[in-house]
Structure formats: structure tokens, C-alpha cells
N, C-alpha and C positions, 0 to 999 in steps of 0.2 A: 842420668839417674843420680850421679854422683853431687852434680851440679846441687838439682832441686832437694837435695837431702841437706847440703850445704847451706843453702836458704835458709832454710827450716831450723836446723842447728845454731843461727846468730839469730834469729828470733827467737827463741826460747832462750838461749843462752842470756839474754838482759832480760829476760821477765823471770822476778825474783819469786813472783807469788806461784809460776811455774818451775820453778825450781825445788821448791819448800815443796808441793803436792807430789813429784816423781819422788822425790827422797824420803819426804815421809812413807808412801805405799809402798817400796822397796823396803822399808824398816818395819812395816807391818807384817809384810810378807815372814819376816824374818822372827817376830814375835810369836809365829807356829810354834817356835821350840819351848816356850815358855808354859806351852798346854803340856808338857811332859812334867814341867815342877807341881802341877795343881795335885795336892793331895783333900779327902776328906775324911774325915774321921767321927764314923758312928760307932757311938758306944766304944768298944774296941776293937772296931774293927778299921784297919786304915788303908783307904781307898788312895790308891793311888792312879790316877788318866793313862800315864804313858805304860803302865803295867796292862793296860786291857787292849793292847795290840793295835790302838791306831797308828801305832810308829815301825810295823811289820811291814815288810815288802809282801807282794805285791800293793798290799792295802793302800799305802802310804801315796802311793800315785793319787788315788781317787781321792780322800779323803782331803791332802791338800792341794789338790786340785779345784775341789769345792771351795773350801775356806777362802785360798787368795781368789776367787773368783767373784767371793762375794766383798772383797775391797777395792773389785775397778773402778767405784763411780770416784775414787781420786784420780786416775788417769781421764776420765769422764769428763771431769770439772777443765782439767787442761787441754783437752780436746776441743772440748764446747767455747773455752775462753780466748785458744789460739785461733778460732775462726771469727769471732764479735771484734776479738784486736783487729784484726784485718781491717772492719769497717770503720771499728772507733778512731783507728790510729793511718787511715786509710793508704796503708802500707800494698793494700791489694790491688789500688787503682796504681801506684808507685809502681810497682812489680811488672803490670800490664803495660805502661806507658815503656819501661826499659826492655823492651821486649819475651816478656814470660806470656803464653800462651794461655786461656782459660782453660784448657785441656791439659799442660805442663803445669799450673795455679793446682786444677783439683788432683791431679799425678801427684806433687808436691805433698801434698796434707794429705793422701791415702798410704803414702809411701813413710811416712810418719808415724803414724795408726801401723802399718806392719812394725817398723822397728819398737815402737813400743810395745807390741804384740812379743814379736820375737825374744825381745830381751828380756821380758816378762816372764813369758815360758822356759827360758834358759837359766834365770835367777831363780826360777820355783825348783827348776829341775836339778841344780847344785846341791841349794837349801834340803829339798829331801832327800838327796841321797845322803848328805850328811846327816843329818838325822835319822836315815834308815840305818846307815851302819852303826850309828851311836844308840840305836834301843834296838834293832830288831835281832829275834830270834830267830830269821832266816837269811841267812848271807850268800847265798849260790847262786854262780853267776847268773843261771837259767830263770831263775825268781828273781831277782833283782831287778833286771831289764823285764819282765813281764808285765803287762799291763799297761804301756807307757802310751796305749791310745788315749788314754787322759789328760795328754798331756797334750796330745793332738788335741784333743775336742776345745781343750784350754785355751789354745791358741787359737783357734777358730770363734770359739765364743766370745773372747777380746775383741776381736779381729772384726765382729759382724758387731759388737754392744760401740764402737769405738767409732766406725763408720756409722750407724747411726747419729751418733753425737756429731758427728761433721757434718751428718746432711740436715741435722736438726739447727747447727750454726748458721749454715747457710740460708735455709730458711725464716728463720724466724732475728738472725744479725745479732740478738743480744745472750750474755750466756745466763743470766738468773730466767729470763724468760724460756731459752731453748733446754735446759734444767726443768724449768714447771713443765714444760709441755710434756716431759719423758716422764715425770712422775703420772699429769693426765694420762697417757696412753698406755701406761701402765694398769692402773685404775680402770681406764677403759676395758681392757683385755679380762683384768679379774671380775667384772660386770658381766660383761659379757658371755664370758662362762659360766659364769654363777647359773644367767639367766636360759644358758641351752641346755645347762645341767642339769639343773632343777626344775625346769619349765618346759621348754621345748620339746628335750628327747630325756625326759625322765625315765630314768633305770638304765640307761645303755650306755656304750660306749661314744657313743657320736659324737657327742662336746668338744671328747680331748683329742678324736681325730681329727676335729674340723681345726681346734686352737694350734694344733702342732705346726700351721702354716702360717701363724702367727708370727712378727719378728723375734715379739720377747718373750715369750713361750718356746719358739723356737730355742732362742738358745739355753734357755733357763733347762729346757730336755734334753741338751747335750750331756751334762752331769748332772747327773739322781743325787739325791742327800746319799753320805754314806753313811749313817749313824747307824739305820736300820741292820746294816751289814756286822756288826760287830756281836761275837760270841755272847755278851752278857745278856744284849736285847735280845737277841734270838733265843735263847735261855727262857729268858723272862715271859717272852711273848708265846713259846713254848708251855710252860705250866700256868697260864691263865687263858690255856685252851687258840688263842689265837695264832694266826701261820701269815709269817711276813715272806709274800713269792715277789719280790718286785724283781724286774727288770733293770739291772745295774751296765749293762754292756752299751759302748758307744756303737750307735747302727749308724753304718754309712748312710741312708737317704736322712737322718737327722742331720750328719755332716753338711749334706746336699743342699735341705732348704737355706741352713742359714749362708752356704755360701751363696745361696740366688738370692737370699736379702741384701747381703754385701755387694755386689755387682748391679742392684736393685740403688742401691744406697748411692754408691760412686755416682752411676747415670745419673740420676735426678739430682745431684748436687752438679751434676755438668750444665743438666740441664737449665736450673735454676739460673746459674751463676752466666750463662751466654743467653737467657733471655734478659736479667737486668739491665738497669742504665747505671753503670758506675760512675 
């Protein structure tokens, strides 16, 4: 294991354009705390963000959980681009001929996709506890660590959006092409529902049971927006008669599907990769 992580680590380590994308998204990750300076100022009254409790434990899990979550496609871009190098720079037929296995090859790059998962989630996980003790008005142990299945779901939604990207490398060999196709299938999915939502099974629930089996639906269900969850909207959406019940809790069978896409993912990149002629 140590071996093919090794590999993996002096191929990245000389691709500069994968260097600049892991450090920039770790520097964004980090730019969460700069949502605590944003003030506004109506009339006289002066709003300040980090005052309406997004930076409160438990909150704080969910909330940035979402946000870095929604800046993986820079880990994305290096994912999709370490698998087209293989071909462009055909370092994979290299690796094969010195005896690295197709099955130690796809082990190798899933095992990558974990560590940048992991390290991911350990980087979010510092960053907001530092900033939970820096704004929050709840500091107890028992709150603090509460909630930290978000953190989980985080790591899993990496973990299944990141292997996608490797089987979509594999496939299609090049990375602006294995890039479009994830935008298509993205598109596709919101089509899709559009058309069993509005068409098919109008009025019901069916659409978004059916979509929850979907890869990126799947994980995009793992964490709910948290915006709705904050005291002022609730407030809000209170005296203009409306009532926000969503469902904010990480469900283990959500955990479930996207790990059967991930393990779904790995295979057919096995697959693919020991049916070609390299």
C-alpha cells in the first residue's frame, strides 16, 4: 500500500499545474473564515454574518461542510488530469511493463482519491474547530464534538465525487473531455428530474426517490443546504406564514448508495483498464 501511494506521490510531486490546484482548494477551504468579516449595513442598522450563528457549534459542522464541499471540482480537475497523464505521458504502460499490476495501477489512484479525501476532511475539521472557538457562543465539550456525522458524509461525498473522476479518466483518457462529460451527466440527471417531476409522477414524491440512486444526486443528498437552518430565516420564513421542515440529518442508507457508486466506480475502471490494448 505504502509502495503504490509512493508512486502516486513522485507523480504529483513534478506536476506543477497539480500542485497550484491542491493548494489553492486548501486556501479556499481556509477563506471560510473571511465569511465572519462580511458586514452590511442598512440604513443603520449593521449586519454582521458571523453574528447570526453560522460559526456556532454544532452548526459549524454542517454549514462548512457544505461550503468546502462545494469547492471539490479543484481536487476533481487533479484527479481527472492524473489519470489523461498516464496516457498522454504513457507512464501507465511504463508502470505495467516494471511490474505494477492493473489491479495495484487502479488500487494506486483509489488510494489517492482516499488520501485526498482524508486529508481534506481533517483540514476542514481543524479550520472549523478554530473558528468555532473563535465566534461560537457554545463551547462545551458535549456540543462541540456533536454533529461531526458531517464530517463523515464529507468524507464520503469526496470520496464517491473523486472516484467518479478517475473512472470518468479512464474512460474517456483525456481531462477537458472527462470534465465535459461530468458536466453532461450532471445536466442529464437535472433533465431528468425535471421531466419525472413535472411529467411523469406529478404531485408526488417519486422523482426524488427514484433520483436518490443516482451517483450525483446521491451525493449532493448527503448534505442539505444549511442556510434554511439559521435563526433569522426561520424568523423570516415564520412571519410570512411559511414553515421550512426539511430534513437536515445524515441517513446511513444515503451513506450506503454512494458507497455502492464508489465500489461501482473502482470496478469499471478495473474493468475498463484490463479490457484495453495499452
Amino acid at each position: 500500500m505504502l509502495r503504490l501511494l509512493e508512486i502516486e506521490y513522485n507523480k504529483l510531486r513534478y506536476s506543477r499545474s497539480a500542485r497550484i490546484l491542491i493548494i489553492t482548494y486548501f486556501i479556499l477551504i481556509t477563506f471560510i473564515a473571511l465569511i465572519a468579516s462580511i458586514e452590511f449595513n442598512i440604513g443603520q442598522i449593521e449586519f454582521r454574518v458571523a453574528d447570526q450563528g453560522i460559526f456556532n457549534f454544532p452548526y459549524i459542522w454542517h454549514f462548512n461542510s457544505y461550503i468546502a464541499a462545494l469547492l471539490k471540482l479543484f481536487l476533481a480537475i487533479v484527479i481527472v488530469s492524473m489519470m489523461s497523464n498516464e496516457y498522454s505521458n504513457r507512464t501507465i504502460k511504463q508502470n505495467l511493463i516494471d511490474g505494477l499490476s492493473k489491479k495495484e495501477f487502479i488500487m494506486s489512484k483509489f488510494l489517492t482519491v482516499l488520501v485526498f479525501s482524508g486529508i481534506s476532511t481533517l483540514f476542514l475539521f481543524a479550520v472549523s474547530l478554530i473558528l468555532g472557538y473563535s465566534f461560537s457562543d457554545f463551547t462545551e465539550f458535549s456540543i462541540v464534538f456533536s454533529d461531526l456525522e458531517y464530517l463523515v458524509a464529507y468524507f464520503v461525498k469526496l470520496t464517491g465525487f473523486f472516484a467518479f473522476c478517475m473512472f470518468l479518466g479512464i474512460l474517456v483518457k483525456r481531462s477537458a473531455f472527462a470534465l465535459g462529460f461530468l458536466v453532461v451527466w450532471y445536466i442529464f440527471e437535472n433533465i431528468l428530474f425535471a421531466v419525472l417531476n413535472f411529467k411523469v409522477f406529478k404531485g408526488t414524491e417519486i422523482a426524488e426517490k427514484i433520483m436518490q440512486f443516482f451517483p450525483l444526486e446521491a451525493m449532493s443528498n448527503l448534505i442539505v443546504e444549511p442556510f434554511s437552518r439559521l435563526n433569522a430565516v426561520q424568523t423570516a420564513a415564520s412571519q410570512i406564514g411559511s414553515e421550512l421542515n426539511k430534513d437536515y440529518g445524515i441517513h446511513w442508507y444515503q451513506l450506503l448508495i454512494v458507497s455502492i457508486w464508489i465500489a461501482i466506480f473502482v470496478y469499471l475502471s478495473l474493468v475498463l483498464l484490463k479490457k484495453r490494448d495499452l
